[in-house]
N, C-alpha and C positions, 0 to 999 in steps of 0.2 A: 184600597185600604178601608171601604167601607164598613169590614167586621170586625175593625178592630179599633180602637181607643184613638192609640197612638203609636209612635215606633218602638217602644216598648213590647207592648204587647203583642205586635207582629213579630219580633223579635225572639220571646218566648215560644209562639207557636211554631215561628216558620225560621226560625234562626238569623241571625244578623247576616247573612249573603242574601235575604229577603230584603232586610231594608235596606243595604247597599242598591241592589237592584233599582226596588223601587226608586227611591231620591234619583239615581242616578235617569233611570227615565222620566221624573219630573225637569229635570234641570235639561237634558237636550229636550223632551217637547219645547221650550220656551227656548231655543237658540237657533238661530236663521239657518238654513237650510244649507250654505255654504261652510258656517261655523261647524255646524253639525258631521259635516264631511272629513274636513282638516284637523277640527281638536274631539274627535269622537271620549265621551263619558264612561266609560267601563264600569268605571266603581268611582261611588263617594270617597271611598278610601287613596282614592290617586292623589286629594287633596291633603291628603296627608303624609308629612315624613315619616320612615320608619322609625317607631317606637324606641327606646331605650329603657327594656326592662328594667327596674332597680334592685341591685342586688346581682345583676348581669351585664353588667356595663361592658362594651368595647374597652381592649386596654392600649395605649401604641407597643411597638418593639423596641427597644430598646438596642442602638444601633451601637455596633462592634468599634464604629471611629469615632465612637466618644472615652477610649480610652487610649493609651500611648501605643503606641508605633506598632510595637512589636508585643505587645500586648492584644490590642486590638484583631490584628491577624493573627495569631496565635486562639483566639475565640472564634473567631468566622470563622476560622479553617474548620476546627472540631464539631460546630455546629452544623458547615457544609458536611462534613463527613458523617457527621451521627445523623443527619438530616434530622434537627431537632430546633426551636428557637434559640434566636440568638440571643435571648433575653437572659435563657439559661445559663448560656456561657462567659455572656458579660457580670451573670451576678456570681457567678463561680471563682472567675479571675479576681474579681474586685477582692472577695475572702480571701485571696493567694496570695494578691497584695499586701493585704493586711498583717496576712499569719506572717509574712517576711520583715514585715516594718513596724509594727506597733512595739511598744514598749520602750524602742529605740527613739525614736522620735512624738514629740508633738506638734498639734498647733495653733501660734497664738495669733486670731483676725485681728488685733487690735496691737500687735508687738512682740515680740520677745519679751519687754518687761512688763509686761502686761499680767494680772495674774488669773485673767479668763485664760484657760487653752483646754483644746479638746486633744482627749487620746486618740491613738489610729486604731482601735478597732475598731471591725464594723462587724455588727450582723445583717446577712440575708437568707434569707428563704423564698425559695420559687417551690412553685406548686405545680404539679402536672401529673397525670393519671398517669397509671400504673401502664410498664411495657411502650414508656417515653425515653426510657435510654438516659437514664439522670443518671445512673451507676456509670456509663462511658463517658459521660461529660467532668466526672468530677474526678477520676480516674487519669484522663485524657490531661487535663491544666493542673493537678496535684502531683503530677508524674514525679517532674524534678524536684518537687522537697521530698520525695521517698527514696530519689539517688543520692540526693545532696544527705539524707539521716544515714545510709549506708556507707558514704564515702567516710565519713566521720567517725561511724562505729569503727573502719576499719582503719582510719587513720591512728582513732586511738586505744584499740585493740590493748595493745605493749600495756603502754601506761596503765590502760583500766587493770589489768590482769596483775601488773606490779605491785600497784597499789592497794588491791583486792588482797592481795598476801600479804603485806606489809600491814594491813588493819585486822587481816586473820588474827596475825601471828601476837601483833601488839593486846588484842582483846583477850587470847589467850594467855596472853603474858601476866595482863592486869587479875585475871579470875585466878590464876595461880599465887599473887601477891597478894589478894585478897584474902585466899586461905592463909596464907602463912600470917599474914596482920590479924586474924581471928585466933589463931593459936598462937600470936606469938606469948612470950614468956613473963614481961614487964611492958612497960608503956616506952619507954625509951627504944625498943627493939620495933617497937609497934610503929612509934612515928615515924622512923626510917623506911619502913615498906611503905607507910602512905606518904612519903614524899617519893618515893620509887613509882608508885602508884601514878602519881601527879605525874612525873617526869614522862612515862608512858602514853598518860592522857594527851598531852601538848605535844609532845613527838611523833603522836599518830596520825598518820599523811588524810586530808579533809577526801573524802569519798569522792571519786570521779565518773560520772556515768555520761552515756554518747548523748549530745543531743537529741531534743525530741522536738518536732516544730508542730503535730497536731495529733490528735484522736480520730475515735470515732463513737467509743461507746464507753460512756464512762459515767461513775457516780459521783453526785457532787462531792465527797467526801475523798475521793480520789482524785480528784480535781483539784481540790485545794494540796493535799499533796504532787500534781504536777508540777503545779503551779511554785511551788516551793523549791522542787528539784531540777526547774529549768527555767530560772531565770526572772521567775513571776509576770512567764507568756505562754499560753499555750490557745491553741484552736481548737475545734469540733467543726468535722469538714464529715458531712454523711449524708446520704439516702434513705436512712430509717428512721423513725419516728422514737426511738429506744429514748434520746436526747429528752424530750416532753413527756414520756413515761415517767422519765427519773425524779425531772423538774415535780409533775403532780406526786410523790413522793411513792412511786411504786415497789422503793426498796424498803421508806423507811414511815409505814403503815397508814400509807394514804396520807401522811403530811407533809404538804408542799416546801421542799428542799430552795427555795428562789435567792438567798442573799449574796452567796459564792458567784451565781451568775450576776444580777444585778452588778455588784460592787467590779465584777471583771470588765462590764460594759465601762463603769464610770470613771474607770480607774482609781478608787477611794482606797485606802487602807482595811485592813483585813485583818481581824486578829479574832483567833480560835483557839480554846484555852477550854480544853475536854479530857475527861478521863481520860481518854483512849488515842488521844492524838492532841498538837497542838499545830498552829500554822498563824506565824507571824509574814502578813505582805503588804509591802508600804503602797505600792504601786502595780497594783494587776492588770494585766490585758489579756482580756480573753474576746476570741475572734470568733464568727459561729459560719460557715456555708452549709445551709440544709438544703437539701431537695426534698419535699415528699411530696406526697398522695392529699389531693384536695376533702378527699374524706377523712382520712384520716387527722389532717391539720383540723377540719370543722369538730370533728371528735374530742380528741387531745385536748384543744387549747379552746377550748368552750368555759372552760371553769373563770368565773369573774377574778377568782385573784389575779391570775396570768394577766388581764383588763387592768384592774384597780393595783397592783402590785407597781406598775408600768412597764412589764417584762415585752409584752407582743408592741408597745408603741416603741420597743428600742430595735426592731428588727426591721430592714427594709426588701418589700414584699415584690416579689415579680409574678404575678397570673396570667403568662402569658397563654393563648392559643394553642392547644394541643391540633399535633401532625398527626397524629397515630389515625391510620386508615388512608393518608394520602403520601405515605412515602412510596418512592418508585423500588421495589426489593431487587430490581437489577442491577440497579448504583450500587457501584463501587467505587469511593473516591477517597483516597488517602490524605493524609494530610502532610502535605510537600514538608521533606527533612529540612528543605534550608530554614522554612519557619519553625520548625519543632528544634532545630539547633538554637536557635536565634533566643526563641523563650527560655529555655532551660539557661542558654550561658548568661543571658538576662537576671534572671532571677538568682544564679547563682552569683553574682557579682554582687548583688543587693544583700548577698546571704552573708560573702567576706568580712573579717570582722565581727560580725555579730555575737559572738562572745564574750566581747571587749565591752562592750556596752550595759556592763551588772551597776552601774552607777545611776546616777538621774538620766531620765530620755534628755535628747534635746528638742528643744523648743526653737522651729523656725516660725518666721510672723508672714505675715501679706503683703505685698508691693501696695502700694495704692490705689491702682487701677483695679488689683483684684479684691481689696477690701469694699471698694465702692460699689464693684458688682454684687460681693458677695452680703452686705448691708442691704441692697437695692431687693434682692429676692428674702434677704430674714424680713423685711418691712411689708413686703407681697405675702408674704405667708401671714404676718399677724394680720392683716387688714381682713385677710378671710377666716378667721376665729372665730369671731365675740361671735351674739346671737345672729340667726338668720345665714351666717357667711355659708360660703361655699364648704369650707373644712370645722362648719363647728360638730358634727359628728364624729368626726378623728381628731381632735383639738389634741390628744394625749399622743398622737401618733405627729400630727402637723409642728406641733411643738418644737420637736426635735430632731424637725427637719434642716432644719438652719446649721446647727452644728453638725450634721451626717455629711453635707452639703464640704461644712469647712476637715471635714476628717477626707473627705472622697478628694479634694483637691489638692491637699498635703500630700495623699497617696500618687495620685498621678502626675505630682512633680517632680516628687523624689523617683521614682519608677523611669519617670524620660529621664531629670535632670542627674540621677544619682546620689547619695548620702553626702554626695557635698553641698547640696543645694541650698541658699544662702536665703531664700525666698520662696512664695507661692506665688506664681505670674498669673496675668489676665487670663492666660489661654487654660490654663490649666481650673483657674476657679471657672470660669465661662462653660468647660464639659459640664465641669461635677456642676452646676446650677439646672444646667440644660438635662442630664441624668436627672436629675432630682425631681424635676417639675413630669421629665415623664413617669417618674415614680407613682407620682399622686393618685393618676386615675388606679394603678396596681394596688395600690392600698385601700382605695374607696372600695376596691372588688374584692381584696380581701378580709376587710373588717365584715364588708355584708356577708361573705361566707361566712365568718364567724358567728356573726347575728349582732355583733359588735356596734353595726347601724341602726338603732333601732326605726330611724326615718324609713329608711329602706324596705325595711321588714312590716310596717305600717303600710307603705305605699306597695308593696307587692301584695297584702291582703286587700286593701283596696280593687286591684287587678282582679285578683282569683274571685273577690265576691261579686264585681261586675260581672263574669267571665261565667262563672257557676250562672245566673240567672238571666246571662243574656240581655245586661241593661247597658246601651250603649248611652244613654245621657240617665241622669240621676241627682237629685239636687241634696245640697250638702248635712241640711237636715235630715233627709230621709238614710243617707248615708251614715248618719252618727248615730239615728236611733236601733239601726240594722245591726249596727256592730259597735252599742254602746259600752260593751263589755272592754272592748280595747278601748274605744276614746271617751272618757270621762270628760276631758277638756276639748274643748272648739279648739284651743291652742296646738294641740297633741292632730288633732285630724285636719287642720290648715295647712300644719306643714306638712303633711303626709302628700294632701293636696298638692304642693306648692312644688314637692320632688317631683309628683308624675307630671306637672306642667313643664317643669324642667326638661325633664327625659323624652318627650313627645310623646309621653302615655296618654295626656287626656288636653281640655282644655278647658278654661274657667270664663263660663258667663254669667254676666249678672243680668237678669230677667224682671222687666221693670212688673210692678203688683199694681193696679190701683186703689190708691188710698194707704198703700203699705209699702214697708222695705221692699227693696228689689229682690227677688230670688237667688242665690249663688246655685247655679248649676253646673253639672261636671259633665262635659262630652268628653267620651271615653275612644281613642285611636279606633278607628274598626277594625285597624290592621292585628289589633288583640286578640281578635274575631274568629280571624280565618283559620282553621284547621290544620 
């Protein structure tokens, strides 16, 4: 290394599998001849763990037996047979769940008369590249709420058609009284057709139309009319990105349409009072299952209001691992009837009734046991908030973990235990806690897809400026005068620091001076290195 500085500058010339090299034959010269045999040196880089990009983090899977019985199997089956993750199909059901139960019920961690309760909707969205089979998966667990809308239209076929005629005929009747009240002769003759009139109005049977239990492509504006005409519940269960079109206002001249969803999450009251339409709703549930394209979601929902709005910290995210390129195209594996019986007559049970329910949800509370769990992980998630924490980057997404958490275990108790269920037990909070917390890393990878982190997105330019000049160690001032257009603040490029030390991107030494401060220097993974 005579002609060069230091490992820097061998580095630039001769690339960083130069200075792996070299180090690595400094450190066996100096190790005994038998050591040398048994733990042979390769590379510098053996001493190091594999990196964790930021912004690319590993996510876990999110396992199928953290939901109910027949729920659960009903997921791994369609995942085995789509050969897709199971993450997919768990975050698919859980919407199924919802689009079935919300508005019916709530729930309250602290009681029944308690006046915190969360509603049951949930949104999710998973992401996965295009030619992942998200259209079979969502197709595949939505099946029977598209038998159970059919059984219904046909059940009530008669009625709607009777009724249909019987409001024909009555409206006909009134625009005929109407004339005759404009031409009648005196005022005396007149009042009697508009009490004829009246009589008409009150006697005309209230509109009947079939159940609807979700969408797919729809404008907020017809939303709020769904919402009106079924119940004040409806879902958006899709594969396309139309839904976040609408949302950034692609109908209604680039102005972002957000309040209809919002208030549908919160379940808050809703009143719209327009020319052209009105829509009074005390208590909204709107449910969301998305699939899309990782592109496309970076695209779409880039815009900071969706951010600052709090629309993307109410959705919970799955990024899981894309299969495409490693499925076997000779499987073929069905998904065993006894289980596809089993979910349909499942969900159709949960379905029973649910008409009857146009009045207040009901509100079931937590056993004790599961309030204690479910307090134990809300008090875990605020400890990592404030500055510095693990989640202060998604603080707007972490927030609102704790209540997803107590919506997701309402869902899976009533789902095992049935609409009579008097309670939310241990076992039932214990999944949704255990879902929840593997959610986390899903949504760290998704806000960085969105650029959402900006820690992330610091500490990945960090990377690529190492990376671009081939500087495997670099000390923290030379770093911030390089790229002082991003970090104005030591504060802003500490933590950036502090992520890649986290991730096993780099490491931080402090290099004593004499007579002055110690150095903060950054060794950078070599395994960043390698080609």
């Amino acid at each position: 290394m005579s002609d060069h500085s230091d490992f820097n500058d061998l580095a630039r010339v001769a690339g960083g599998g130069a200075v792996a090299a070299a180090i690595a034959t400094a450190i066996e010269s100096k190790l005994p001849q038998q050591s040398r045999e048994n733990n042979p040196v390769v590379s510098i880089a053996d001493n190091w763990p594999d990196p964790i990009i930021p912004g690319q983090m590993p996510v876990p899977d999110l396992p199928a037996t953290l939901l109910p019985t027949w729920a659960g199997k009903m997921a791994a089956a369609v995942a085995e047979s789509t050969q897709t993750p199971p993450a997919m199909a768990v975050m698919c059901a859980l919407s199924v769940l919802a689009t079935v139960l919300h508005r019916r019920f709530e729930v309250a961690p602290f009681g029944e008369d308690d006046e915190y309760t969360e509603p049951l909707s949930l949104w999710t969205l998973t992401a996965l590249p295009s030619g992942s089979r998200k259209t079979a998966v969502i197709n595949a667990l939505a099946a029977p709420l598209v038998y159970w809308e059919k059984l219904e239209r046909d059940r009530l076929r008669s009625e709607i058609a009777r009724t249909t005629a019987a409001r024909l005929v009555a409206k006909k009747r009134i625009e005929k009284l109407t004339k005759d009240a404009v031409n009648a002769e005196n005022e005396a003759d007149r009042e009697r057709i508009r009490k004829l009139i009246q009589e008409e109005e009150e006697a005309m049977p209230p509109e009947i139309r079939a159940p609807r239990l979700f969408t797919g492509d729809v404008t907020a504006e017809r939303l709020q009319a769904l919402l009106v005409e079924h119940g004040e519940r409806m879902s958006v269960l899709s594969d396309e990105a139309g839904i976040f079109l609408i949302m950034a206002g692609m109908y209604s001249g680039g102005m972002a349409s957000l309040d209809v969803f919002l208030q549908g999450h919160a379940g808050t009251p809703m009143r719209v009072d327009r020319a052209d339409r009105c829509a009074h709703i005390d208590k909204p549930a709107l449910t969301f299952g998305l699939a899309l394209q990782p592109g496309v979601l970076a695209d779409v929902a880039s815009s900071r209001r969706f951010r600052d709005s709090g629309l993307l910290a109410r959705f919970l995210f799955a990024m899981p691992e894309s299969n495409v390129g490693k499925r076997d195209v000779r499987r073929r594996w069905a998904i065993p009837s006894y289980v596809k019986n089993d979910y349909e007559s499942r969900l159709h049970n949960l379905l029973d009734g649910r008409q009857q329910y146009a009045g207040s949800p009901r509100v079931i509370g937590m056993s004790d046991p599961a309030r204690e769990a479910w307090l134990d992980f809300a008090d875990e998630i605020e400890q990592q908030q404030g500055e510095r924490g693990g989640l202060e980057s998604i603080a707007d997404w972490s927030s609102k973990l704790p209540g997803a958490a107590a919506r997701i275990a309402a869902l899976l108790e009533l789902a095992e235990a049935g609409p009579s269920a008097e309670s939310v037990s241990l076992e039932a909070t214990a999944n949704a806690v255990e879902l929840c917390r593997l959610l986390i890393p899903h949504a760290q990878a998704a806000f960085g897809l969105l650029g959402g982190d900006a820690t992330d997105t610091d500490a990945g330019a960090i990377i690529k400026w190492a990376q671009e000049g081939r500087r495997l160690s670099f000390s923290r001032r030379d770093c911030q005068k390089a790229m002082e257009g991003r970090f104005r603040s030591v504060a802003r490029l500490e933590k950036a620091i502090e992520r890649l030390s986290q991730s096993d991107s780099a490491r931080v030494e402090k290099v004593p001076n004499k007579g002055a401060p110690p150095t903060t220097m950054i060794r950078m993974n070599p395994k960043l290195f390698v080609d």
